[in-house]
Every structure is written in structure tokens, then in C-alpha cells.
N, C-alpha and C positions, 0 to 999 in steps of 0.2 A: 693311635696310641690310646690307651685304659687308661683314663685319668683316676681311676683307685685302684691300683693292679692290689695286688697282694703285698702283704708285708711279712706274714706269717706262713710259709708251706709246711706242714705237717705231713710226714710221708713214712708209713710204717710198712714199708716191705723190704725187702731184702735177701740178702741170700749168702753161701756160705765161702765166700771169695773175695779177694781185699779189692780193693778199690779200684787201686792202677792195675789190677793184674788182666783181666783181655780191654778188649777195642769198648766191648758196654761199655764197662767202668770206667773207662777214660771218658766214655761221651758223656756217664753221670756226672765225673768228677767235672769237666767243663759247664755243664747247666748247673751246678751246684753254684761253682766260681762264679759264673754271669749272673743270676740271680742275687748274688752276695753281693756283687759290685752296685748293684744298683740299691741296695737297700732292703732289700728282706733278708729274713733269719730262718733258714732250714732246720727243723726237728727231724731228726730221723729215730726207729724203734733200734734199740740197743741187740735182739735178736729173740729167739725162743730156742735155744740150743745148750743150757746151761753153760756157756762157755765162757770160757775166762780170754776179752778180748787183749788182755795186755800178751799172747801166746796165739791167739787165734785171727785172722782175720773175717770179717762178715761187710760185706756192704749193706747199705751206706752208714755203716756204723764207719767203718776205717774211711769214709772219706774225708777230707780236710773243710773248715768251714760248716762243720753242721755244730748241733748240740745232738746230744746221743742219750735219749731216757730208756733205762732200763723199768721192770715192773715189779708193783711188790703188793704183799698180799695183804687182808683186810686186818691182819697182824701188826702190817708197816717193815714186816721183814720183806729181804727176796724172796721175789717168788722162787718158786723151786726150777721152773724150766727160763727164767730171763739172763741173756746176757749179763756178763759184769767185767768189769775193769777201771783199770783210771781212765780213760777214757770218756766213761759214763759221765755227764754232766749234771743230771736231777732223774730221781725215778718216782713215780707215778700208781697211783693204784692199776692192778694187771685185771687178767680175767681170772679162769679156770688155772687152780690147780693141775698139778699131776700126781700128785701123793692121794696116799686115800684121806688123809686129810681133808674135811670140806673146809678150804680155806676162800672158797669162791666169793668176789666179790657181786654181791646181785642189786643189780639194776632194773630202770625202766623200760621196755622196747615199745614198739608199734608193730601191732601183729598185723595192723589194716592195709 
């Protein structure tokens, strides 16, 4: 037993398919659930498909038990390509535009 497992899972992938809809998504929407039960709190990324999730489904945006942050730009508007809907629980500074806009937000990296 991990006596400090995690509390916070952070998981920004996903893809364009609702949650319960094949056998994955069942298996996510279950590690979602068992994770939750014991006391962490699942982030998942809101999408990169401009879509409007109240019409669309995306996992693990439509799974049950997460928080769902969408991204926005160094504006504080939506970004141009992040999911949205009620759904979305808090949004986040993004990356890279898609407009010719340079609306990118620039950070620090490690090239080493």
C-alpha cells in the first residue's frame, strides 16, 4: 500500500468519443470512479476541437466525477481551438493559438 498515493491526477488526453460509449471508456469511466472513491480528484483537459461539449461528446471530458478545464489565451479569452461548454469547470491559460493571431502564451522549457 502507497502511504501518499496521489490526491490530485491531472490527465490531459483524450479523444473524440463520449465516455460510456466502447468497452475503453467504460474501463476509464471505472478507474475514474475507484480513484474518486478513495479520495483523489480527477482533472481532465476540456479538448482541442473547438467544440461545444453541451452537443459534442469528448472523453474524459464527458466522464462523470472529473473537473473539466478548458484553455484560454494570454487575453483570458477562449482559446480559439479549446473545448467549451457547461460542463467545463475552470479554464486555464492554453498554449499555441490557431488564428494568426500571436496570442501564444510563452513560457520557460528545459532544452537540457
Amino acid at each position: 500500500m502507497n502511504p501518499t498515493p496521489a490526491r490530485v491526477l491531472n490527465l490531459s488526453l483524450g479523444g473524440a468519443s463520449p465516455c460510456s460509449a466502447i468497452e475503453q471508456s467504460v474501463i476509464e469511466q471505472s478507474a475514474i470512479d475507484a480513484v474518486v472513491a478513495i479520495g483523489a480528484v480527477v482533472i481532465v483537459a476540456a479538448g482541442n476541437f473547438a467544440a461545444d461539449l453541451d452537443t459534442s461528446s469528448f472523453s474524459l471530458a464527458s466522464c462523470n466525477n472529473v473537473i473539466t478545464v478548458a484553455a484560454t489565451s494570454r487575453f483570458d479569452d477562449r482559446a480559439d481551438y479549446s473545448n467549451f461548454g457547461s460542463i467545463v469547470g475552470i479554464a486555464a491559460p492554453g498554449g499555441l493559438q490557431l488564428t494568426a493571431n500571436d496570442e501564444r502564451i510563452l513560457s520557460l522549457s528545459n532544452t537540457g
